[in-house]
GULUM-944397 format. One record per residue (C-alpha): residue in one letter; x negated, y, z negated; chain; residue number from 1. Coordinates in nm, 4 decimals. Each point is the difference from the previous one (the first is absolute). Layout:
<vomis>
> A / X / Y / Z / A / NUM
...
</vomis>
This chain:
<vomis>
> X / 5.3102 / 1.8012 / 0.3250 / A / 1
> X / -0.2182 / -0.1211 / -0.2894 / A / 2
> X / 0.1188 / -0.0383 / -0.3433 / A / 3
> X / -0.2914 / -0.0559 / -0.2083 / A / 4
> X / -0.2332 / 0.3489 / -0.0781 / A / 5
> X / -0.3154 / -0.2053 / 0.0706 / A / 6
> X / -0.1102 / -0.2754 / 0.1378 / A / 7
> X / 0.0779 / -0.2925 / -0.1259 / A / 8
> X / -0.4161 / -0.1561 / -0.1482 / A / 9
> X / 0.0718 / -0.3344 / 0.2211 / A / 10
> X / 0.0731 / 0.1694 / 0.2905 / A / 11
> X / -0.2959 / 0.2330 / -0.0486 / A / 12
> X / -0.2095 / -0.2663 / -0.0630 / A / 13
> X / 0.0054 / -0.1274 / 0.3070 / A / 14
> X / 0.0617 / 0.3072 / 0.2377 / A / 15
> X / -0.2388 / 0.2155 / -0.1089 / A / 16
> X / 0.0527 / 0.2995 / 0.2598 / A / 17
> X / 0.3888 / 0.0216 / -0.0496 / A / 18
> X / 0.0828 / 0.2947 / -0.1891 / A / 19
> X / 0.0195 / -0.0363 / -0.3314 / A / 20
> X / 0.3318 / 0.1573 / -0.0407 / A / 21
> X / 0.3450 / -0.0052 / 0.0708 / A / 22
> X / -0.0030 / 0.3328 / 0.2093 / A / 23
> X / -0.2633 / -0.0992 / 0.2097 / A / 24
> X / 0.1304 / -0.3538 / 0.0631 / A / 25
> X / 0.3051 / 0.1645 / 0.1478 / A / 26
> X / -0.1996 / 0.2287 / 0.2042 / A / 27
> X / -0.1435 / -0.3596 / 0.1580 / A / 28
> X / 0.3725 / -0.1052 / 0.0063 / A / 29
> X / 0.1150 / 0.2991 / 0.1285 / A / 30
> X / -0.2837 / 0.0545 / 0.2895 / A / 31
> X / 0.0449 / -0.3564 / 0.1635 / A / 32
> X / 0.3606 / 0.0074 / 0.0329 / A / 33
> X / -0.0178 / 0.3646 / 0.1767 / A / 34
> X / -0.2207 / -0.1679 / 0.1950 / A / 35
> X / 0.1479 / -0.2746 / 0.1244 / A / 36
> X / 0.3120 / 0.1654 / 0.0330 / A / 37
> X / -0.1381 / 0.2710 / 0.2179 / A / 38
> X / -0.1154 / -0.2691 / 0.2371 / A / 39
> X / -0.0079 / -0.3688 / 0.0339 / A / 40
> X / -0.0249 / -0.2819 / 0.2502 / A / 41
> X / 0.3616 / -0.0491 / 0.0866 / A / 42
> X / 0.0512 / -0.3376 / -0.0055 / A / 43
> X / 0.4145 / -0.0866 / 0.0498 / A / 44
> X / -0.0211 / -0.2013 / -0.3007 / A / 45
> X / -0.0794 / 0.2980 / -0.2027 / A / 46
> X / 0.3182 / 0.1780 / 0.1213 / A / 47
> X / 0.2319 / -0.2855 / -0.1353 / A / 48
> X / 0.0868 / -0.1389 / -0.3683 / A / 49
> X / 0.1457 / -0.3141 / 0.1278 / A / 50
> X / -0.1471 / -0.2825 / -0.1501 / A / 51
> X / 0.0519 / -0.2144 / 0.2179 / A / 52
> X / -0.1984 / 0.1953 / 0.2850 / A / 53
> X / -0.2481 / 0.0801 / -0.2435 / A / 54
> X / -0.0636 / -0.3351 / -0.0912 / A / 55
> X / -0.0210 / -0.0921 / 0.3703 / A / 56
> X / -0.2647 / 0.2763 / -0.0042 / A / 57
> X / -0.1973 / -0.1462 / -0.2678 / A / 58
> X / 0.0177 / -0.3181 / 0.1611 / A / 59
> X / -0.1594 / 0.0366 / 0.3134 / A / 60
> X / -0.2589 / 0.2472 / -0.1283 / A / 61
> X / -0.1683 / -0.2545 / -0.1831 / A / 62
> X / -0.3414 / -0.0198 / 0.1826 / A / 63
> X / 0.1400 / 0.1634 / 0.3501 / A / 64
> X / -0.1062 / 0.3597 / 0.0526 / A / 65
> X / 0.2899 / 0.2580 / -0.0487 / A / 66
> X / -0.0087 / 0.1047 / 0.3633 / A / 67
> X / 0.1502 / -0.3552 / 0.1204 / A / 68
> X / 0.2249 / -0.0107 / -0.2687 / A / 69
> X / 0.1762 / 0.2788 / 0.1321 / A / 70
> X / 0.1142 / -0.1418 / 0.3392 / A / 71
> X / 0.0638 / -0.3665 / -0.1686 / A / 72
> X / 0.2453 / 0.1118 / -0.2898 / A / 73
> X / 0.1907 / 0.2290 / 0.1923 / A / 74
> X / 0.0799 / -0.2989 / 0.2698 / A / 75
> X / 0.0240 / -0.2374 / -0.3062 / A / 76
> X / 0.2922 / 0.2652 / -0.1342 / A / 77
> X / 0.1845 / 0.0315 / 0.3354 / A / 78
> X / -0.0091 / -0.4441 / 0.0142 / A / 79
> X / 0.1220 / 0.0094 / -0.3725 / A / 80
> X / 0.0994 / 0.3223 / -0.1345 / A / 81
> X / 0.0833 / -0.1207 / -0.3414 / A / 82
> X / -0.0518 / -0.2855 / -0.2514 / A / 83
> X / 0.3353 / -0.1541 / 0.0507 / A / 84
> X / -0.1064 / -0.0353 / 0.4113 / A / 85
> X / -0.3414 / -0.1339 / -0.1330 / A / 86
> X / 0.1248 / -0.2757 / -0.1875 / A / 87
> X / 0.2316 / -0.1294 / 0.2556 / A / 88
> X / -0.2709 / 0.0055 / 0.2703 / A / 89
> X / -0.1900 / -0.2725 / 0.1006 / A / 90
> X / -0.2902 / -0.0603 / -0.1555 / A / 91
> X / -0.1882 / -0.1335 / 0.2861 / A / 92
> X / 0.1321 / 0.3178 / 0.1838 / A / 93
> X / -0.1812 / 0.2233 / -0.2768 / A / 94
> X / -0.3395 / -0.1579 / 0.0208 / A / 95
> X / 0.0278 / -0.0038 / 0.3180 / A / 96
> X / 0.0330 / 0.4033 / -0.0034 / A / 97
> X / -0.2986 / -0.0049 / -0.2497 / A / 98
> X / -0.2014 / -0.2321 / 0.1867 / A / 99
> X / 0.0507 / 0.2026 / 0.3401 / A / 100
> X / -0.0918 / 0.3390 / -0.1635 / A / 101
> X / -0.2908 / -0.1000 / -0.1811 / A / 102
> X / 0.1284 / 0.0508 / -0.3430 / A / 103
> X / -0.2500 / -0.2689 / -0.1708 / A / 104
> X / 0.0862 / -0.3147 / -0.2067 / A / 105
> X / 0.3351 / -0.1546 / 0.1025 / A / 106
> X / 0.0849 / -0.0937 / -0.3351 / A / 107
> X / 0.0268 / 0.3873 / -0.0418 / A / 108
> X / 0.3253 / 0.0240 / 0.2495 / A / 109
> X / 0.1235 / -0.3550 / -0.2055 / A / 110
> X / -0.0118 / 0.1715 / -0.3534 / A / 111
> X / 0.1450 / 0.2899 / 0.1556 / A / 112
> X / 0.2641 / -0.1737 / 0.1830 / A / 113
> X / 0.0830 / -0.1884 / -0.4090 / A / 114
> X / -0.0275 / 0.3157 / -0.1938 / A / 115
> X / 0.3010 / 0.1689 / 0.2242 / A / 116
> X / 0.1682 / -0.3181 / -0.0307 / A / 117
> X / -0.0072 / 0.0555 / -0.3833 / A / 118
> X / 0.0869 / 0.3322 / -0.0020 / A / 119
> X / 0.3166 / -0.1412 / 0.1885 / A / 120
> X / 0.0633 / -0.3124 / -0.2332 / A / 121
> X / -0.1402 / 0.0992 / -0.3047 / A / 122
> X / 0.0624 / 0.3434 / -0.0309 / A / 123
> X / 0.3282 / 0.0788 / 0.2060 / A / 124
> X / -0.1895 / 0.1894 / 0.2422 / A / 125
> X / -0.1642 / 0.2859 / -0.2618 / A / 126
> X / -0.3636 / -0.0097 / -0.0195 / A / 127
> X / -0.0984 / -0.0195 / -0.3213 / A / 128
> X / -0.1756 / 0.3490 / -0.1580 / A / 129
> X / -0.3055 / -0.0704 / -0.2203 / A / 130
> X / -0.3068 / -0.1456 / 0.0667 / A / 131
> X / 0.0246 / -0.2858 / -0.1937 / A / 132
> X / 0.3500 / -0.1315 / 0.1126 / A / 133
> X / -0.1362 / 0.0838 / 0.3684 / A / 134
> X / -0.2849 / -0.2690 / -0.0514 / A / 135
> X / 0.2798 / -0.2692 / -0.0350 / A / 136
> X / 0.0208 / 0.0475 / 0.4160 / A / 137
> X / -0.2227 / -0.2472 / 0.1580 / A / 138
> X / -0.3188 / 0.1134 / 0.1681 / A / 139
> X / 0.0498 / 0.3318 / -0.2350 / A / 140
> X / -0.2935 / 0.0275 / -0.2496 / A / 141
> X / -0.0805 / 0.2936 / -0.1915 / A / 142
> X / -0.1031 / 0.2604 / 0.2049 / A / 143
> X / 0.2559 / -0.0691 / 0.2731 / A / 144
> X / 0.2360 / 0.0075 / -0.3057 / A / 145
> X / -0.1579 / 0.2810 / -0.1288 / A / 146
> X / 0.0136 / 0.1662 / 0.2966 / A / 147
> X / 0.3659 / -0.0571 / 0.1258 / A / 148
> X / 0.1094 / 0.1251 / -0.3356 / A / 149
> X / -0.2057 / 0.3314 / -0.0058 / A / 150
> X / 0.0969 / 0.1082 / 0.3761 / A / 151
> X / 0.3868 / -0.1194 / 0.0057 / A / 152
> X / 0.0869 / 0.0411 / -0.3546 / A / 153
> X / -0.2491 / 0.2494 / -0.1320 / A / 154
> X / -0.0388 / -0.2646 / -0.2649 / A / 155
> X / -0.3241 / -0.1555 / 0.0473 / A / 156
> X / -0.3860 / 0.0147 / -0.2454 / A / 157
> X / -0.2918 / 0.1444 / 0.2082 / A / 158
> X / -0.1086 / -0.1674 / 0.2624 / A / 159
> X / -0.3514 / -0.1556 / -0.0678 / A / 160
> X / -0.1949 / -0.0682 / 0.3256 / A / 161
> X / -0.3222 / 0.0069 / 0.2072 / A / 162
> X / 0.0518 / 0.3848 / 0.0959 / A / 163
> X / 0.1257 / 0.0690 / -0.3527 / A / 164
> X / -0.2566 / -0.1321 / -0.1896 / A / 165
> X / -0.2454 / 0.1938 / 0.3075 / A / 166
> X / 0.1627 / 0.2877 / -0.1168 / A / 167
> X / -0.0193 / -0.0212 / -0.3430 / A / 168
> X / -0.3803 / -0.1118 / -0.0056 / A / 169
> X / -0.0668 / 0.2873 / 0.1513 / A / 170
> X / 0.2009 / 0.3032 / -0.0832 / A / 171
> X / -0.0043 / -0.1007 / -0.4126 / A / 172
> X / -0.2717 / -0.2331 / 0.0012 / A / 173
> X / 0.1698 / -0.3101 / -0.0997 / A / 174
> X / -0.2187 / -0.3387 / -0.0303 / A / 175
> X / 0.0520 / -0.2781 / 0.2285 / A / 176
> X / 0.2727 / -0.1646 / -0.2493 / A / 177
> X / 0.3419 / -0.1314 / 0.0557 / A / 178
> X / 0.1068 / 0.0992 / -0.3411 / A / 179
> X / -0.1889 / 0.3353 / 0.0276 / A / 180
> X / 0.1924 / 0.1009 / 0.3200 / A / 181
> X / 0.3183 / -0.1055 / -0.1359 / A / 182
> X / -0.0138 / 0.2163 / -0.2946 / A / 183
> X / -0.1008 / 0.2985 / 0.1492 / A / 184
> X / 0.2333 / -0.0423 / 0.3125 / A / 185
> X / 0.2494 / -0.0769 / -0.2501 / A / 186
> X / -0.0630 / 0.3349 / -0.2182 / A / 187
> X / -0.0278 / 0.2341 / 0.3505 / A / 188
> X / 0.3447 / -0.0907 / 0.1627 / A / 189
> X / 0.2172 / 0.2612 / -0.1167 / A / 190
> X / 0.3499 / -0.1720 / -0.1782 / A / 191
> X / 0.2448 / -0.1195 / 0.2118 / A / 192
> X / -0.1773 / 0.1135 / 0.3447 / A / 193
> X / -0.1077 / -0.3181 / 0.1351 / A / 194
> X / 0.1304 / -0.0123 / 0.3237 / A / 195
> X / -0.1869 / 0.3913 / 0.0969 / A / 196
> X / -0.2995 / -0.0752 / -0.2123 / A / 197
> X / -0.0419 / -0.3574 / 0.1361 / A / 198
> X / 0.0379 / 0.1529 / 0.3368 / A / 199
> X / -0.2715 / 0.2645 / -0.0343 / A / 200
> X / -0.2676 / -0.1716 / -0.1739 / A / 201
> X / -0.0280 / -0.3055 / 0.2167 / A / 202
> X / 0.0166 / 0.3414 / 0.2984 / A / 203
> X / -0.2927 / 0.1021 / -0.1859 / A / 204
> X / -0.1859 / -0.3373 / 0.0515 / A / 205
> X / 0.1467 / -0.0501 / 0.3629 / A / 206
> X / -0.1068 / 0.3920 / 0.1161 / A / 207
> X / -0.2461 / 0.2069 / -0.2239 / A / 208
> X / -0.2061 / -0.3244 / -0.1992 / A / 209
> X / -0.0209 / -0.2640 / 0.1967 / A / 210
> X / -0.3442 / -0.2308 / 0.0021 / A / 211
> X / -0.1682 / 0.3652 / 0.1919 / A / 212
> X / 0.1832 / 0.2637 / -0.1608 / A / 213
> X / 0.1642 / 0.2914 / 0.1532 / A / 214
> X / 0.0064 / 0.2381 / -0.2994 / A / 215
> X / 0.0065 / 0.3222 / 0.1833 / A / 216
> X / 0.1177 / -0.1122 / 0.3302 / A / 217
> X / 0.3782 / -0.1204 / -0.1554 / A / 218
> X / -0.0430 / 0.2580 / -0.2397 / A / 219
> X / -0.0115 / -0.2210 / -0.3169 / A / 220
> X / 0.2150 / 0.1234 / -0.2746 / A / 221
> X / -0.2412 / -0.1375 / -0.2623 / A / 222
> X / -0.3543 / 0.1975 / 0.0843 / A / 223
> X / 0.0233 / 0.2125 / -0.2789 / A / 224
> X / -0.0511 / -0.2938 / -0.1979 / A / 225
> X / -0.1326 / -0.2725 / 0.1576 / A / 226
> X / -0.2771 / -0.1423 / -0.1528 / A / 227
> X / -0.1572 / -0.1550 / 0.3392 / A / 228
> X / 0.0758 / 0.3602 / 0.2100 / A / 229
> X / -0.2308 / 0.1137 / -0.3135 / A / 230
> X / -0.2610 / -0.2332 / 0.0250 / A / 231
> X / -0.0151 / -0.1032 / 0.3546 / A / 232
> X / 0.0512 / -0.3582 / -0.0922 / A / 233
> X / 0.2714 / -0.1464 / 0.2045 / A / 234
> X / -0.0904 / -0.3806 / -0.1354 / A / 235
> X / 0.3647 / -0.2237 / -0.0872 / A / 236
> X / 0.1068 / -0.3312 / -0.0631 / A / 237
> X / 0.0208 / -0.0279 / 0.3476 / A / 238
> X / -0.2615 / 0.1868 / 0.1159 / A / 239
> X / -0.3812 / -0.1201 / -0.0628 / A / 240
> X / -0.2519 / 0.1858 / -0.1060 / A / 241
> X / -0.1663 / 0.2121 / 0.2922 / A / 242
> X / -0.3691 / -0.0549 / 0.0582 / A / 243
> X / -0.2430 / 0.2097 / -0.1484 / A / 244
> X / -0.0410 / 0.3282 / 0.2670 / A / 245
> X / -0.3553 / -0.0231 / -0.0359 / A / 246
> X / -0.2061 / -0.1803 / 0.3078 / A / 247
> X / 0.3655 / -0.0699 / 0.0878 / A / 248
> X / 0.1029 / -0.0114 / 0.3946 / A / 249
> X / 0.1922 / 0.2764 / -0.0686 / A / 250
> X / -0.2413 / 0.2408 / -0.1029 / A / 251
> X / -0.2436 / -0.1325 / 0.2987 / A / 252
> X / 0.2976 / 0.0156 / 0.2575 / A / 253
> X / 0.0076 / 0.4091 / -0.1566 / A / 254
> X / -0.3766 / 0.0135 / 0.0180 / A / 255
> X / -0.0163 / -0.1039 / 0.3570 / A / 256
> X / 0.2574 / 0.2322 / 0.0706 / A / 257
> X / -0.1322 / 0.2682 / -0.2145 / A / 258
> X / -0.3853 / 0.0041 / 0.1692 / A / 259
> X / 0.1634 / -0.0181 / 0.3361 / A / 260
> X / 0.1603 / 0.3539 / -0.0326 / A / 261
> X / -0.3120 / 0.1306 / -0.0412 / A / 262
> X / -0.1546 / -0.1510 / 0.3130 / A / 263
> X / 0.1074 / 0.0007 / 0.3449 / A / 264
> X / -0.1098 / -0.3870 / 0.0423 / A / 265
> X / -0.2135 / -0.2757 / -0.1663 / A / 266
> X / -0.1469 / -0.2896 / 0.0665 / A / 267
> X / 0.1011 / -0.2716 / -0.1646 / A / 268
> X / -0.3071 / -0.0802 / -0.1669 / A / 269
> X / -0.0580 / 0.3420 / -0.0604 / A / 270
> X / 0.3593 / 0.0470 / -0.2134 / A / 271
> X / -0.0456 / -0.3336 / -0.2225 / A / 272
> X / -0.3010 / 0.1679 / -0.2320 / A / 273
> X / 0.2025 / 0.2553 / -0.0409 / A / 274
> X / 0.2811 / -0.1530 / -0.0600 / A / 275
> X / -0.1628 / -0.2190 / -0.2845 / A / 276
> X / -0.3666 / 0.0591 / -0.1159 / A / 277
> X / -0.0535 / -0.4294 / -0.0208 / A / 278
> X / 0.0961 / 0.0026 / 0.4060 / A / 279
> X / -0.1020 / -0.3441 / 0.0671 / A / 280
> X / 0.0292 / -0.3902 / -0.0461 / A / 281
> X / 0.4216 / -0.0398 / -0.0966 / A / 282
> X / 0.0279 / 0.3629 / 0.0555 / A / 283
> X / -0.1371 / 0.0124 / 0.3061 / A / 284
> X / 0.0437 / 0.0575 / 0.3413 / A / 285
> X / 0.2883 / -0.3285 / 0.0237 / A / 286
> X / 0.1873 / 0.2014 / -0.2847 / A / 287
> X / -0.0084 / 0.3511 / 0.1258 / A / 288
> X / 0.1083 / -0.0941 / 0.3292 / A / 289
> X / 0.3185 / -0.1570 / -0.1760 / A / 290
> X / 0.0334 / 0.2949 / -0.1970 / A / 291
> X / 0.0256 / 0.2644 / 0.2978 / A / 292
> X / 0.1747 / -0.2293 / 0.1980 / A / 293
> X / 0.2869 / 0.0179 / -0.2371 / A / 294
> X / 0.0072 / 0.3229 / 0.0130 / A / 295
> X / -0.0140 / -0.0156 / 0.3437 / A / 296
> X / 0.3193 / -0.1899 / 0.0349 / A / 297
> X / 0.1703 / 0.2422 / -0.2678 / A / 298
> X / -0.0488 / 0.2900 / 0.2325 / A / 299
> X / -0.2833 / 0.1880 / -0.2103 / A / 300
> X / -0.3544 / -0.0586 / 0.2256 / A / 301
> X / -0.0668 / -0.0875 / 0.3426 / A / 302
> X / -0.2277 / -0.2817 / 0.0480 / A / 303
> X / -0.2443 / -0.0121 / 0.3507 / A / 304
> X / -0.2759 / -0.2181 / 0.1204 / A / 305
> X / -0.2863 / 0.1756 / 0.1640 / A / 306
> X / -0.2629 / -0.3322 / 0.1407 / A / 307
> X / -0.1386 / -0.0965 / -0.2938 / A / 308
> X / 0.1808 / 0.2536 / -0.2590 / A / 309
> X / 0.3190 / 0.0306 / -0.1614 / A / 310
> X / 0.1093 / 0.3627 / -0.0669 / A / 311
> X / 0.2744 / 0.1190 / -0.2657 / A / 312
> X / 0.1393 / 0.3156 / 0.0654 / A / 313
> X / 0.2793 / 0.1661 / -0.1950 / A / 314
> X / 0.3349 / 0.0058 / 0.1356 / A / 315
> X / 0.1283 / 0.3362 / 0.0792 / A / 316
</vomis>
C-alpha cells in the first residue's frame, strides 16, 4: 500500500511510534481495514455512495448523536428522496422537518435546501466529485466536502477530526497540532481508499478510542502498536489529563472496599484510619461518610445505622 521503503523524516518526526517502514505501515493499513470490515456500526448511510444521501448524512450529524440521525434521515429520504425533490420543496416545509426532529440550527436545513438547488441549476443535477468543487455548495465546508467526496466518490483526503486526531495521539503519539495530524493522517491513508479508510478510522474513534477507551473490549486493531495501550496513558486533545492516582478518590473508594473484604463489618470511625493514616479534620468523618455512601449507591457496601453508630459492611 506504501510506496516509499521508509518513512518519510517529517512524518517520523512527528509520529514517533509509527513504524518506521513501509512494511510495517501497511501492516497498520492492512489491520484496521480487516477490522472494520469484519464488523462495523451499520449505519444506512454507510451502505450507499449517493451523494446526495450522504451529504444529507453529514448534515444532520453535525452535533446530533448518530443514534437520532438514523430515524431523521431515513424519514427526510422518504419526504425527498433525491436532490431534484429537495430543491423544489418548500423551504419552510424543510425546516420545518428539521425543526420537528431536532436536527439543530435551522440555517443547517436552509443551506441544505440551496446546495440541492445548485446541484439542480448549476450542475444539471450531477454532484460535483472532488472536495474542492464540493465546497462551492452552500453550507458545505471542508470536511462535509471532504467527506461527501471520500464516501460517494472514493475521492476524498483523510478525514481530520476530534476522534481522528484521538486516535492518532494515541496509537502513534502525535502532538496536539493541526498540521501534525494532518501530515501523519495524510501519510497513513492508503492511496485511493478514502471512502473504507475514512470509514474505519473515525469507527476506531466512535468504538475502540473514544474519551475512555475500549482497547480490548472492541478489539482494537492498533494494540500492537499503540503507544498509549503501552504506556497506560490514555490523555488526548480531548481528553484532560487524569488526576494523579495517589490520595485520589479512586484509590480510597478501592481502599474502603479493599479493608472491607477482610472484615465482616466496621464502624465507621473505625474504617477512616485505616482508610487514610491523617483520618481527621477534611478527611474526616463528613468525608468518609460521602465516600461509602457512594459506594453505597453504586451497589458495592451496605450502609446501617445502629443508635449512635454507622456500620459499613461489604456487599456480598
Amino acid at each position: 500500500m506504501t510506496d516509499a521503503a521508509s518513512v518519510p523524516e517529517e512524518v517520523r518526526d512527528v509520529a514517533p511510534a509509527l513504524p518506521e517502514d513501509a512494511e510495517g505501515v501497511d501492516e497498520v493499513q492492512r489491520a484496521l481495514v480487516e477490522w472494520y470490515e469484519a464488523d462495523h456500526r451499520n449505519f444506512p448511510w454507510r451502505r450507499t455512495d449517493d451523494a446526495y444521501e450522504i451529504l444529507v448524512s453529514e448534515v444532520m450529524s453535525q452535533q446530533t448523536q448518530l443514534g437520532r440521525v438514523v430515524e431523521a434521515w431515513e424519514a427526510f429520504l422518504d419526504r425527498w428522496p433525491t436532490a431534484a425533490d429537495l430543491a423544489d420543496a418548500d423551504r419552510s416545509d424543510v425546516v420545518g422537518f428539521w425543526t420537528s426532529h431536532s436536527l439543530g440550527y435551522n440555517n443547517r436545513a436552509k443551506y441544505l435546501h440551496e446546495a440541492a438547488r445548485q446541484v439542480e441549476e448549476e450542475y444539471g443535477g450531477t454532484f460535483p466529485e472532488s472536495p474542492d468543487e464540493l465546497q462551492e455548495l452552500m453550507g458545505v465546508g471542508p470536511y462535509t466536502a471532504n467527506a461527501v467526496a471520500s464516501f460517494a466518490f472514493n475521492n476524498g483526503d483523510a478525514v481530520v477530526d476530534t476522534n481522528v486526531k484521538r486516535v492518532l495521539h494515541r496509537a502513534f503519539d502525535v502532538p496536539d497540532d493541526d498540521a501534525a495530524f494532518e501530515t501523519v493522517a495524510q501519510y497513513v491513508m492508503p492511496d485511493g481508499e478514502s471512502r473504507v479508510w475514512n470509514n474505519a478510522i473515525m469507527e476506531l474513534g466512535g468504538v475502540a478510542c473514544g474519551k475512555t477507551p475500549q482497547c480490548d473490549e472492541a478489539g482494537c486493531p492498533w494494540r500492537a502498536w499503540c503507544h498509549a495501550y503501552e504506556t497506560g496513558d490514555f490523555t488526548a486533545p480531548d481528553v484532560p489529563t487524569q488526576p494523579s492516582f495517589e490520595g485520589s478518590r479512586r484509590q480510597m473508594r478501592g481502599r474502603v472496599v479493599r479493608i472491607l473484604g477482610e472484615y465482616d463489618e466496621l464502624a465507621l470511625d473505625t474504617l477512616g484510619p485505616r482508610v487514610r493514616v491523617d483520618y481527621g479534620g477534611e478527611y474526616g468523618r463528613e468525608w468518609l461518610r460521602e465516600l461509602v455512601d457512594d459506594l453505597d449507591s453504586d451497589g458495592l457496601v451496605d450502609v446501617d445505622e445502629r443508635e449512635a453508630e454507622t456500620v459499613v459492611r461489604l456487599r456480598r
